[in-house]
N, C-alpha and C positions, 0 to 999 in steps of 0.2 A: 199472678203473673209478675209482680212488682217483687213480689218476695225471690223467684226466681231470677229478677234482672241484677238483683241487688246482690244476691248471693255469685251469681256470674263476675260481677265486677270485684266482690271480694276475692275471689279466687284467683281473678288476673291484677289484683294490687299485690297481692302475696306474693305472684310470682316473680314481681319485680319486673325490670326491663329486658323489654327482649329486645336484641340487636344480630342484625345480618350482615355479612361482609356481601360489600359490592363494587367491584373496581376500588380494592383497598379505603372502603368508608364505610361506616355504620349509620343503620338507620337506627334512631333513639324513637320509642312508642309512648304516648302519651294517653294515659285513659280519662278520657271528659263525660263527666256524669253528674249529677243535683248539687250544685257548689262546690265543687273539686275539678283539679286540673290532679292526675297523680302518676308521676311524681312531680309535685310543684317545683322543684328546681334538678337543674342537670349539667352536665360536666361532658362538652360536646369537643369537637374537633370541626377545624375551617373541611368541609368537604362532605362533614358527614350532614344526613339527614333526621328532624325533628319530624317524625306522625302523630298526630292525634287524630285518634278514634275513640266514636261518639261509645256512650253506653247509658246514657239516658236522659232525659230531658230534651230544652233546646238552648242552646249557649248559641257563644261563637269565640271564636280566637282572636284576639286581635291585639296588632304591637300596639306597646306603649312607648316604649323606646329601646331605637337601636342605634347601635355603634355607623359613626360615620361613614358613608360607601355603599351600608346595607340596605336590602330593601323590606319595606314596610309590609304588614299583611293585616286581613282582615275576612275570614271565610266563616259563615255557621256551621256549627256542630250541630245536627240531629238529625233524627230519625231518614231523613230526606237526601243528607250531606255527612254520608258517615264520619267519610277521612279527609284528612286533611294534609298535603306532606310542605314543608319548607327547607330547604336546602341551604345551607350555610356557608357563605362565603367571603365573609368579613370575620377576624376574631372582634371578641369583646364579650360585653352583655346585652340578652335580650331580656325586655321584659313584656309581659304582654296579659291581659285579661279576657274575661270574659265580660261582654258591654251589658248587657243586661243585670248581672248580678255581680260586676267588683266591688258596689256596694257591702255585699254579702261576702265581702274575703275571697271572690274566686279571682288568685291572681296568679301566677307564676312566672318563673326566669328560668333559662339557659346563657350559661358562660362557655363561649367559644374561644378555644387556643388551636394555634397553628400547631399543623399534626408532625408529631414527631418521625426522624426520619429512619429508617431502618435499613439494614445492610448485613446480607449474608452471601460467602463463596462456600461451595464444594464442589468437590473434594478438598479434602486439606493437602495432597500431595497426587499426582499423575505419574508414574513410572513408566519412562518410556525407553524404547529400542535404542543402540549406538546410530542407525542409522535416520536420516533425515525424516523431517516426518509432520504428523500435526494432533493435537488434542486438544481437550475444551476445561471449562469450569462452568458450573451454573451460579447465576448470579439471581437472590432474590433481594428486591427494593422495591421502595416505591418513594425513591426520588433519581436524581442524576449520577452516573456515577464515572470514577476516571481509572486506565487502568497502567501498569506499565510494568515491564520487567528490566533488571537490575543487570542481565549479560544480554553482551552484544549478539549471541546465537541464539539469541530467546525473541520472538515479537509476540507481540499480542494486539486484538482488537482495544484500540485508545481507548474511547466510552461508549457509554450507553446508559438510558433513561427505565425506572424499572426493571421490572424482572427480563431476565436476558442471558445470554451465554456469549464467554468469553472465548474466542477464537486462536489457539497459540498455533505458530511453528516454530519448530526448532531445525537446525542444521546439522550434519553429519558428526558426531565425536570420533575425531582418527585417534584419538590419545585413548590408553588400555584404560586410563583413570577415569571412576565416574563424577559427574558434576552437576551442579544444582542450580536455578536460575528461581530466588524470587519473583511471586506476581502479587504484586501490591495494590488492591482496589482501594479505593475513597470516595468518600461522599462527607457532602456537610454535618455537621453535628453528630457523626456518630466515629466508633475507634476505626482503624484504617484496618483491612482485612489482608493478610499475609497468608498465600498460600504456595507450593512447591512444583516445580519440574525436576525431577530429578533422570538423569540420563545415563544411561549404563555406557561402561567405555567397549570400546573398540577389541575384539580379539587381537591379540598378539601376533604379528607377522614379522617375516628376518629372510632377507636374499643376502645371499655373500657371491660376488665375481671378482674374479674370474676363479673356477674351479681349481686352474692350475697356475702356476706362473715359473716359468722357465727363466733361469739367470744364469751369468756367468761365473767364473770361478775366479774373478777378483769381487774382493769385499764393496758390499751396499745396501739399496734398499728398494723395495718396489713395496704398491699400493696394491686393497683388495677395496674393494666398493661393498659398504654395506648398507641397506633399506629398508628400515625398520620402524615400527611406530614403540618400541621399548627401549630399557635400557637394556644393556649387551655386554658381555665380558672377553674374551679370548685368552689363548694360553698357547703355546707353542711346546713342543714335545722334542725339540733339541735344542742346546746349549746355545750352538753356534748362530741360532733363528730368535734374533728377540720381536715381540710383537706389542700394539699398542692393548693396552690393558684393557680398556674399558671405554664406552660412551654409550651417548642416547642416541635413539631416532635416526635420521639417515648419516651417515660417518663414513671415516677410511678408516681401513689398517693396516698401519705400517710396518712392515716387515725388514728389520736389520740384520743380514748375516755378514761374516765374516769370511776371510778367503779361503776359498777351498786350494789346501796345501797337497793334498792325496790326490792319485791315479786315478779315483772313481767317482763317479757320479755321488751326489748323496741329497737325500730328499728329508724334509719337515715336514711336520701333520701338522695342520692348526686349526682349533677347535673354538668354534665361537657358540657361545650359550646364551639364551634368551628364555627367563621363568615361563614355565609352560607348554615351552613347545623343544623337540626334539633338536639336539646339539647338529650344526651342521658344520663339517671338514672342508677345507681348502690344501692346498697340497705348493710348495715351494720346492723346487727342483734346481737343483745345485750344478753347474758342468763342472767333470774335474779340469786338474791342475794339466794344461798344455806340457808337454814333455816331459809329465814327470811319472815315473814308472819303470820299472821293467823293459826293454825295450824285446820286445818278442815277435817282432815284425820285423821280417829281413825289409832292406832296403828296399824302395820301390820308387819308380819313373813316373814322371806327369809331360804329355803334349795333346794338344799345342799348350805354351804358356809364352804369354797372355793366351785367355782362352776365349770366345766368344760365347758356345755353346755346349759343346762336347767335350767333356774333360776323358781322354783315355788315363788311364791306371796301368801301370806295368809292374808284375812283383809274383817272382818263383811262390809263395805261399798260394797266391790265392789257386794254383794249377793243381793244388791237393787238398783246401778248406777254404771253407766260406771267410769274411771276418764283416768288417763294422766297419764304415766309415762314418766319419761325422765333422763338418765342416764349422768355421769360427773364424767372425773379423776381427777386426785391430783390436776390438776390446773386451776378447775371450771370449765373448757371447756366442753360442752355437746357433748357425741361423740354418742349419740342416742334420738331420740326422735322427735315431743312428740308420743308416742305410747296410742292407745286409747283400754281400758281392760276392762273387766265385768265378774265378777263370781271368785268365790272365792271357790278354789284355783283357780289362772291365771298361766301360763307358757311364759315364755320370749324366746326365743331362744337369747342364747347369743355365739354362735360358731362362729360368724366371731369377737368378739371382744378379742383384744390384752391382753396377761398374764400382771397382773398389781390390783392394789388397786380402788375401783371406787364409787362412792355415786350414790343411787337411790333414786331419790323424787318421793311419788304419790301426786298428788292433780291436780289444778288447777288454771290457772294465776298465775302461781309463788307460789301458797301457798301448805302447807301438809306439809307430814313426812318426812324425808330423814335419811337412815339408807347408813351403809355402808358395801360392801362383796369385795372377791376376787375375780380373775380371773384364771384360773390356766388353764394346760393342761396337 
């Protein structure tokens, strides 16, 4: 039987130390058997635990000296009192024997150090949508830790103790550009752990108004509104229409023509481009030159003048064809038209138009008579 206990405890000296994780600490095994303590010495950490288990004889364990704070022990080892466990919560050195037989060399130590701290995040990077949103990190330690990101659209859960998960949100990206926001963990004594949010930008959007824009036929400029999270270019596709070139994000475009010298109307394309997405047109509409043309309208009569509401029309053409009128204040600008007439006498309604001075042309493509009446109320 002896031969078999003996041969048993050779087999567990061989295998060395066994150690289990338990809420990040190790227990250390100790086998106590006829003058041995083995392994006689050992290399612990504040947290972990020291067993000894009996394997023959009768001993006992007991401190000889410990580090100041710690506490003392003294339990038998055998047949009766297998195990024995002590928990370590002071660093330093233990030493400690067996009372019966230290005589006989049975003595051993444990050296306890404060356990080192460790710290891990993943992922290393989280890929997220343009739009608002939220994701994590896991965090494995087993001490305190602190957390924080480096842009203002980025937050994250401050700390946390142990293993744990980091809680982000991020906010909307209206920009086409994508962007990255550091999340930086830390703890004591170990490297600081850097890991990514990275945010996809915004699809590409572009409004241009107003569709059209109607002007007169002296020289200027009018505005188109554009709103956009890109940058943007335009061009103008006549001479006499210059345009602003280029900008970013929400903008105007300013539209410079010159006087229209000619009889007829004349209109610009302008093309504004944004990578990605299909070109969109707006359209500048030119009034021609007041009396300049052809005059191919016989003469024609206006009453009442001053007018309040009803403007009559009198003129041998229109008793054989239709024509065009189109109406213009002090500053060439067409504020009606073109209106299509026939018959003579014709009637206008002019009741939504403003008290003021105004030129009426009949003809066509820019050409005819142009007389001028009032407006009253």
């Amino acid at each position: 039987m002896k031969t078999k206990i003996y041969l048993l405890s050779a087999l567990i000296v061989l295998a060395g130390i066994f150690t289990a994780q338990k809420a990040n600490a190790t227990i250390y095994q100790v086998m106590v058997g006829n003058f041995f303590f083995n392994p006689s010495s050992l290399n612990v950490a504040v947290g972990d635990t020291v067993k000894w288990v009996w394997s023959s004889g009768s001993h006992t364990t007991t401190s000889s000296s410990v580090p100041g704070g710690a506490s003392s022990w003294d339990h038998p080892i055998n047949s009766s009192n297998t195990t024995f466990s002590y928990q370590v919560t002071v660093a330093g050195t233990y030493n400690y024997v067996c009372t019966p037989h230290a005589a006989m060399g049975m003595i051993a130590s444990f050296t306890a150090s404060d356990p080192v701290n460790t710290l891990s995040v993943a992922p290393g990077n989280q890929d997220v949508a343009a739009a608002a949103g939220n994701t994590s990190f896991t965090v494995n330690s087993n001490t305190s830790w602190n957390a924080s990101c480096n842009m203002s659209w980025c937050t994250c859960t401050p700390s946390g103790t142990g293993n744990g998960t980091i809680n982000i949100s991020y906010t909307t990206n209206t920009s086409t550009i994508q962007r990255i926001s550091d999340v930086t963990v830390t703890a004591s004594g170990v490297p600081d752990q850097i890991v990514t949010v990275t945010q996809a930008g915004a699809a590409p959007t572009l409004i241009v108004s107003p569709a059209t824009q109607n002007v007169g036929q002296a020289a200027g400029s009018t505005n188109y509104s554009v709103s956009s999270n890109s940058g943007w270019s335009c061009i103008s596709d006549q001479t006499w229409c210059t345009v602003t070139s280029s900008g970013t994000g929400n903008g105007s475009i300013t539209a410079t023509y010159t006087a229209n010298t000619t009889g007829s109307q004349r209109s610009a394309m302008i093309t504004i481009s944004v990578s990605g997405l299909p070109n969109q047109m707006v359209e500048l509409d030119q009034d021609a030159a007041l009396g300049v043309g052809t005059q191919t309208a016989e003469t024609f009569s206006l009453y009442p003048n001053p007018v309040k509401s009803k403007l009559t029309i009198v003129s041998e053409s229109l008793t054989t064809s239709a024509d065009e009128v189109n109406i213009y204040n002090m500053n060439s600008i067409r504020v009606m038209g073109p209106l299509t007439i026939s018959g003579s006498p014709a009637v206008i309604d002019l009741s939504d138009l403003s008290e003021g001075v105004y030129f009426i042309r009949i003809g066509r493509d820019g050409k005819g008579k142009v007389q001028k009446f009032v407006k009253t109320f």
